[in-house]
N, C-alpha and C positions, 0 to 999 in steps of 0.2 A: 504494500500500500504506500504512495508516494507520501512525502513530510506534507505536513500541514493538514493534509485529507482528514475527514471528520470520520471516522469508522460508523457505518449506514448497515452493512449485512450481517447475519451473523458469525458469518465467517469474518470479516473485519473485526470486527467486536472480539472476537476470541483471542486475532493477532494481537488485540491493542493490549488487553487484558491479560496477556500470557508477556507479552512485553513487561508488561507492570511488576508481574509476578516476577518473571526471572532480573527485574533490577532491585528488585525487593532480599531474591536471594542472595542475589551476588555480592550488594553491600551488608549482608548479615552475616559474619562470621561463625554464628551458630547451625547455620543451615547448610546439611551433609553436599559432600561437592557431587553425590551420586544424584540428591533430590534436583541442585542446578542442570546436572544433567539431563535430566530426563524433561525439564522444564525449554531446553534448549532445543531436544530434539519435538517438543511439542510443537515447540514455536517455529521448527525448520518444517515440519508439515502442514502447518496449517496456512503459514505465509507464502509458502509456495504454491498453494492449489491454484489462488486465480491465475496467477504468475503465466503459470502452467496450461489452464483451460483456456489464457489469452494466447500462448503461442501454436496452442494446437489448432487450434480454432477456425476454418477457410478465411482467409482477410478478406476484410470489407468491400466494399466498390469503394471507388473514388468520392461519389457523389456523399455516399453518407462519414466515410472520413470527412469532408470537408465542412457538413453539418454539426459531426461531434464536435471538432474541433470552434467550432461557429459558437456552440451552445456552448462549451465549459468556457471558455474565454470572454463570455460576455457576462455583464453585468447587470446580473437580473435584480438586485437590490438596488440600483439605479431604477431601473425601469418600474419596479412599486412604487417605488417615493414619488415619481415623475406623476404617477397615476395612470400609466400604460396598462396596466392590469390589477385585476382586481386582490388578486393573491401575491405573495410574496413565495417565489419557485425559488424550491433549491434545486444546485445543479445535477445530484446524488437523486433527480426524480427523470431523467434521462434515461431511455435503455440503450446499454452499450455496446460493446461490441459483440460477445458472447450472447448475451440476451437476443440482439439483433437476428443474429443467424440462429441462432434457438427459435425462434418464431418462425424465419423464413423458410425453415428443415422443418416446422409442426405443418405449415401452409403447403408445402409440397408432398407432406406424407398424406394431408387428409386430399388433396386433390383441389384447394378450392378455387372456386372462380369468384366469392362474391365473401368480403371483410368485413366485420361492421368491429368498428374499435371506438371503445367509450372510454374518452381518455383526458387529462389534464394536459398533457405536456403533450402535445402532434408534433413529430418529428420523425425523429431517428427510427422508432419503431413501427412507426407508419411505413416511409420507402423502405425499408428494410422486408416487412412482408407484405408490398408492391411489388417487391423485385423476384417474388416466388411468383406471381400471380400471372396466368398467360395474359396475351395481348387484348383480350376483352374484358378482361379481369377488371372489380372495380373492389375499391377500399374506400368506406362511408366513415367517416372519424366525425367522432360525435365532440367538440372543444367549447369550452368555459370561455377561454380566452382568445378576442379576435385577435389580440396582438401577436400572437405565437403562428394563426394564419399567414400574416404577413412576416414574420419573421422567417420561415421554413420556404414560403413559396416561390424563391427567387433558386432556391437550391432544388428544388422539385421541377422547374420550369428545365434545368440544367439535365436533371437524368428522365433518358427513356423511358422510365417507369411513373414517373411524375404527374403524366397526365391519368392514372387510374384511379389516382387520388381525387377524393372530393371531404371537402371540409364544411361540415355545419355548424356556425357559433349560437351556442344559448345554449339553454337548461339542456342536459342529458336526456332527462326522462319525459321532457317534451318533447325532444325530437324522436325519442324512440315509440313516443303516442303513434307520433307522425308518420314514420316508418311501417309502425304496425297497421294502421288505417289503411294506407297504401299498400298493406298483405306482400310488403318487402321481405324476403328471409336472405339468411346468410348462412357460408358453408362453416364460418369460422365468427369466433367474436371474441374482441379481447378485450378485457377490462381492467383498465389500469386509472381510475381515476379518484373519487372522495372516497374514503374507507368507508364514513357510514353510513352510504349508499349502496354499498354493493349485494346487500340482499337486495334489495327494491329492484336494481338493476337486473339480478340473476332469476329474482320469481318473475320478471317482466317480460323480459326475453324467452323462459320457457313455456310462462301461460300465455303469451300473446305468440308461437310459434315464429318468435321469429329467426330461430336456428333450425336448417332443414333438417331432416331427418338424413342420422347418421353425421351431423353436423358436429364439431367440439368447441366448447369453449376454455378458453384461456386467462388465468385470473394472475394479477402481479402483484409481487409485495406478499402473500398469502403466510411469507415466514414473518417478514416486517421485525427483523434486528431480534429473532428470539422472543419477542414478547409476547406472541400467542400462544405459548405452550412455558412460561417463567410466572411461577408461582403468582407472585409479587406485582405483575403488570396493574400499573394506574394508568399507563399511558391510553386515551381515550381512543386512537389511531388503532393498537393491539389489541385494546378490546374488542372494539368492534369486528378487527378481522378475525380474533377467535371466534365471535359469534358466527360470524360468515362459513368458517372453516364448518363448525361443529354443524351448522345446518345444513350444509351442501353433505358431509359424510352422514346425516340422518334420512337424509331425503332417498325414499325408494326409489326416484325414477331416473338416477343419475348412479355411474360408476365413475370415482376420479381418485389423481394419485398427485402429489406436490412432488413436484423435481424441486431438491435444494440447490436451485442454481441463484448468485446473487441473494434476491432478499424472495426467492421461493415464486415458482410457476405453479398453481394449479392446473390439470388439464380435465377436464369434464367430459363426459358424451353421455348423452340420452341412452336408459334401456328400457325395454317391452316390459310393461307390467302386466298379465296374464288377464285378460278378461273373460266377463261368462265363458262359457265353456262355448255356450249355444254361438257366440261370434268367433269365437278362436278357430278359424277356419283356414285355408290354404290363402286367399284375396289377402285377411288380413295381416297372417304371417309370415306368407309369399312359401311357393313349392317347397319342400324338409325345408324349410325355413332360412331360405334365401330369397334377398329382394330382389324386382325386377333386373336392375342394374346389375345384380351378383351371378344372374341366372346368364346373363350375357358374357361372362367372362368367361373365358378360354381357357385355364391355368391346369397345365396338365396335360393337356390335347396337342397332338403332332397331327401338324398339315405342311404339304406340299401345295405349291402352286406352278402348272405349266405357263410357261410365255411371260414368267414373271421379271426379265431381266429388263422389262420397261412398260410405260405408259399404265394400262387397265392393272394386267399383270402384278407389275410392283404396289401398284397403291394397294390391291389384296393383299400383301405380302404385311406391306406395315399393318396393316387394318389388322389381320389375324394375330403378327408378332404383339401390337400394342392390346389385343384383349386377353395377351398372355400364353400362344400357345407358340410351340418349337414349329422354326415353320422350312421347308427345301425349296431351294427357289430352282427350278428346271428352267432351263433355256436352253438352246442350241447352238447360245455365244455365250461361251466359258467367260470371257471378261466381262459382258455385263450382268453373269448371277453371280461372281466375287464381288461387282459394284456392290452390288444391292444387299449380300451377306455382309459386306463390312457396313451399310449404314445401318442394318441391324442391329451389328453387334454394337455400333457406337449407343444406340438404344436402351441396350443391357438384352436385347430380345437373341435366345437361342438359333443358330441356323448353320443351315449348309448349302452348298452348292450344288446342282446336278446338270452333268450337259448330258443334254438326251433329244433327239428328235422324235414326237410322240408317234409319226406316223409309219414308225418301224416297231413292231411288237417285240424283238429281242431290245430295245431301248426300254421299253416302258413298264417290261420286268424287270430289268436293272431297277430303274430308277425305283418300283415299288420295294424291292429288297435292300437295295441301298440306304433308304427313309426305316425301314423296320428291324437295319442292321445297327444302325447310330440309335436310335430310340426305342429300340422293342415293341414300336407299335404304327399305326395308323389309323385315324380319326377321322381327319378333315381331307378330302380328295378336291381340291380347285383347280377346275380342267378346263384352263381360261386358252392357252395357245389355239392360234386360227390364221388365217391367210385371207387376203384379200384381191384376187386379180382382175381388175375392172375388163368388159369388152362386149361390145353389141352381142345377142344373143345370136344371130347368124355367123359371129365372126369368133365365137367361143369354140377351140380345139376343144379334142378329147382332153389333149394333155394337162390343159389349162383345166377342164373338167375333173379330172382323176387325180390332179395332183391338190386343188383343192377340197375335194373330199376325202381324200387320203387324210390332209392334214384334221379340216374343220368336224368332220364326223365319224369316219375311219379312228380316228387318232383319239379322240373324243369316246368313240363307243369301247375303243381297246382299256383306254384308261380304266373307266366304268368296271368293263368286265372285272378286270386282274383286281380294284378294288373288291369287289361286290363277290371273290373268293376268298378275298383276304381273313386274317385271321380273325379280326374284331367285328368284321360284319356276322361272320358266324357266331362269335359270340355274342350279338345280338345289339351292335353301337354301330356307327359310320353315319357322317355327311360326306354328298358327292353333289358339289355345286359345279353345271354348267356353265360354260357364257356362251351365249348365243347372241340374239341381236334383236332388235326393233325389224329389220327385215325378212324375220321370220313370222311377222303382222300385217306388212305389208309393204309394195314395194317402193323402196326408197328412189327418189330421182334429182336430178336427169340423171345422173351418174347410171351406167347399167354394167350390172355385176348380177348374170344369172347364175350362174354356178355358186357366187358365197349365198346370195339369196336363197337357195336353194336348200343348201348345205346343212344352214342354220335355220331353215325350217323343219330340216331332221333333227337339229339336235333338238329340240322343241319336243317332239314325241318322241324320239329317242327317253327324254327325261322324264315325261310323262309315263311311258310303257315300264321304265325300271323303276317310276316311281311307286308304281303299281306292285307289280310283280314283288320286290323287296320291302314293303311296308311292314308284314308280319315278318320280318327277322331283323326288325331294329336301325332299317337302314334308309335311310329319308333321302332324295334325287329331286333334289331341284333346280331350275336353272335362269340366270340373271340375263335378261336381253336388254341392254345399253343401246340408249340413242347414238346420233354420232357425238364422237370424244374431239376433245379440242387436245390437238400436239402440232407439236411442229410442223411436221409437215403440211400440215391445211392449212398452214399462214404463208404455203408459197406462192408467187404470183402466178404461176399457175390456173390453183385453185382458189382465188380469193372471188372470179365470178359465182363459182359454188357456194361457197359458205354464204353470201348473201341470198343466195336463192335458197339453201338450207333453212337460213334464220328465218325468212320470210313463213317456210313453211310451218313453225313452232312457238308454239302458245307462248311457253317461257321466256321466248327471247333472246336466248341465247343457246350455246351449245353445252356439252355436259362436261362437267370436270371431271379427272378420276376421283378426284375427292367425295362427288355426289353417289357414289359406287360405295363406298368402304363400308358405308354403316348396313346396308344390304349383306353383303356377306358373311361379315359378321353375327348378323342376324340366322342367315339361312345357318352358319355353322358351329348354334349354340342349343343350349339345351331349350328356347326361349322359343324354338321353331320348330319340335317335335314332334307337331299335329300339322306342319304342312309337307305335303308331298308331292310330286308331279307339276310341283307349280312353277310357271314362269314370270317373275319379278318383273315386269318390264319398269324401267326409268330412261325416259327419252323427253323430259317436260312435255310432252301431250301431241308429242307430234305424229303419233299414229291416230289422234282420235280427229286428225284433220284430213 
């Protein structure tokens, strides 16, 4: 702890105090040189902790260095006396570094997108879990004091994360009326502001839902220098947070546990309290009692995707890696399924590579044993690779014929098959998501492609017929038929007379991203889609129904 600093946690407290104690011994001749000892080596572990958790700690961004430093160097006892605000802030009410990145690792573990922070001091610990939060992410800071808006805002203007922030000055528990009126929730809320407010604030928030479900809240100070749990507390501050503490651990409908970091994190989350028996039903408990969102996730499930070294392909890939399951990326170009397994692995998402072209059956057993040599199993079958040969329908060869049904259906029904033998479909599990196309609805123009047209109106009933056929043994066939995709190459001049004739032909307006793909497949290859089969997804924004 630096000279001068006023000992605020209760780990400072003990340095100070263990300081006291071993200058007590040292000048008392009576007191054994074994007891200094031991008082010595107290005070080398206790003063070392922060020491310690500040250098391991990820270092800050710039933006909130410059803030810390902003905030302890200024003179906030000026600024009372002036009549700037209406309290007098100590500096010791700032969250620092440690803390900072403690919140912005809670903000990234629950996932959230939306903050609600009830706070005295808007700052530091504002951008800091900004800076966890994606690019739509917002943080609603609830502030006492507008002077602190204007003080922070010039620093927040500076970092990219700055615009997530939005600042409310006035009463706490009026804006959080306000909030709640507006049926606002949030994934996350931190509470760091008047001590004997924080029940008001903690029953308000969870009678008035305004933390979602599966949402956590986060409470500061909840150690407050040792005095919530020290005999002897009069300080009014520690009272009240011992109250706080003792009702949050009495209350049945919350589970929470105090990290002693600094002066003590609470972290909080909602649990089910058991109702009538007569509602406690699958709707409210969600399938063995996973929510929708849980039923969607992958974690556990091995999937392969063909044709995934670009475009449709790869967004599959991430789509399946990000809801958790081990995924093969098949291509026929060795260097873009290494692309696209290292930006998985940068991920943290499981994968491997396979060069295989699907429209040779000694390929597409490889690749099936390949996938159940590395992971002992197969789950998810995504038999997205296809070919596209444009050419009037008089002037369409065989070869151009054969060679795309080789690929689009051939290659497509071999997949199928070699899965739908596999080990796990017998044992009575497997997704086998086709792609097929909007042209299997109807026919797209001017552009004329009889052959993929065609193709991909097999694989249509192709997916229907197995979807049939393999229902009783656990095995569900369905398949996604995509408008046209916007890639590169349809932005050549070439083809840019098309694409305007395309758009014209669709409701939406525009053309489809892989993006607008992912969450479909996903879908088809979770446990969330188990009563659909034979069905073809179509997403083309509405341009088949014109």
């Amino acid at each position: 702890m630096p000279d001068g600093k006023v000992p605020d946690t209760p780990v400072e407290i003990l340095v100070d105090l263990l300081k006291k104690a071993k200058d007590v011994a040292t000048t008392n001749g009576c007191v054994p040189k074994e007891l200094t000892n031991l008082l010595q080596q107290a005070l080398d572990l206790a003063s070392g902790l922060d020491d310690y958790l500040e250098k391991m700690t990820t270092q800050e961004s710039e933006p909130l260095a410059e803030l810390y430093k902003k905030t302890i160097s200024h003179d906030w006892d000026k600024v009372y006396e002036e009549g700037k605000t209406q309290f007098r802030l100590p500096k010791e009410c700032i969250t620092g570094h440690v803390e900072g990145q403690t919140l912005k690792m809670l903000v990234h573990m629950c996932q959230a997108r939306r903050i609600l922070e009830v706070g005295m001091f808007t700052g530091y610990g504002a951008l800091a879990m900004a800076e966890a939060l994606p690019e739509n992410g917002c943080l609603f800071a609830c502030e006492l004091e507008a002077y602190l808006k204007e003080f922070a805002q010039p620093i927040f203007d500076k970092s990219p994360h700055g615009k997530k922030i939005m600042i409310k000055i006035g009463s706490a528990l009026d804006t959080l009326k306000e909030l709640a009126d507006a049926g606002e929730q949030f994934d996350m809320v931190f509470i760091d502001a008047d001590k004997s407010n924080y029940i008001n604030y903690y029953k308000f928030i969870l009678d008035n839902n305004l933390l979602r479900l599966r949402g956590v809240i986060c409470v500061d100070n909840s150690l407050f220098k040792g005095k919530v749990y020290l005999k002897n507390t009069t300080d009014l501050n520690g009272l009240a947070l011992r109250d706080f503490n003792d009702y949050v651990a009495q209350d049945p409908h919350v589970e929470q546990v105090i990290l002693p970091l600094r002066d003590g994190i609470t972290v909080i989350r909602r649990v089910g309290i058991e109702p009538r028996p007569s509602s406690y039903d699958e709707v409210f408990r969600g399938v063995m009692g996973r929510p929708i969102l849980e039923r969607m996730r992958l974690d556990g499930r091995v999937a392969y995707v063909t044709g995934a070294g670009q475009s449709i392909g790869r967004a599959f890939a991430h789509a399946l890696g990000e809801a958790g399951a081990n995924v093969a990326i098949v291509d026929m170009d060795a260097t873009k399924a290494d692309s696209v397994v290292k930006e998985l692995n940068v991920k943290g998402i499981n994968a491997m590579a396979i060069t295989a072209d699907i429209s040779k059956c000694e390929d597409v057993q490889r690749m099936i044993d390949s996938v159940v040599s590395k992971w002992g199993a197969l789950h998810i079958a995504c038999n997205n690779a296809g070919i596209n040969m444009n050419s009037a329908s008089e002037d369409t060869t065989l070869e151009e014929w054969d060679r795309t049904f080789s690929v689009n259906l051939r290659g497509t029904f071999m997949c199928c098959q070699v899965c739908g033998r596999s080990g796990d479909a017998k044992q009575g599990y497997g997704k086998i998501i086709n792609t097929a196309s909007m042209a299997s609805l109807i026919v797209p123009h001017p552009q004329k492609q009889l052959s993929y047209n065609t193709s991909k109106a097999g694989v249509v009933k192709l997916t229907q017929t197995l979807g049939t056929e393999w229902v009783d043994r656990g095995v569900r066939v369905n398949c996604i038929s995509p408008g046209i995709v916007d890639t590169p190459l349809i932005h050549s001049e070439s083809l840019e007379p098309l694409v305007q004739r395309w758009l014209s032909d669709i409701p939406a307006g525009r053309l489809a991203q892989v993006t607008d793909l992912q969450a479909a497949v996903v879908y088809l290859a979770c446990d969330a889609s188990d009563y659909m089969t034979g069905h073809n997804l179509v997403i083309e924004g509405g341009q088949s129904l014109w």
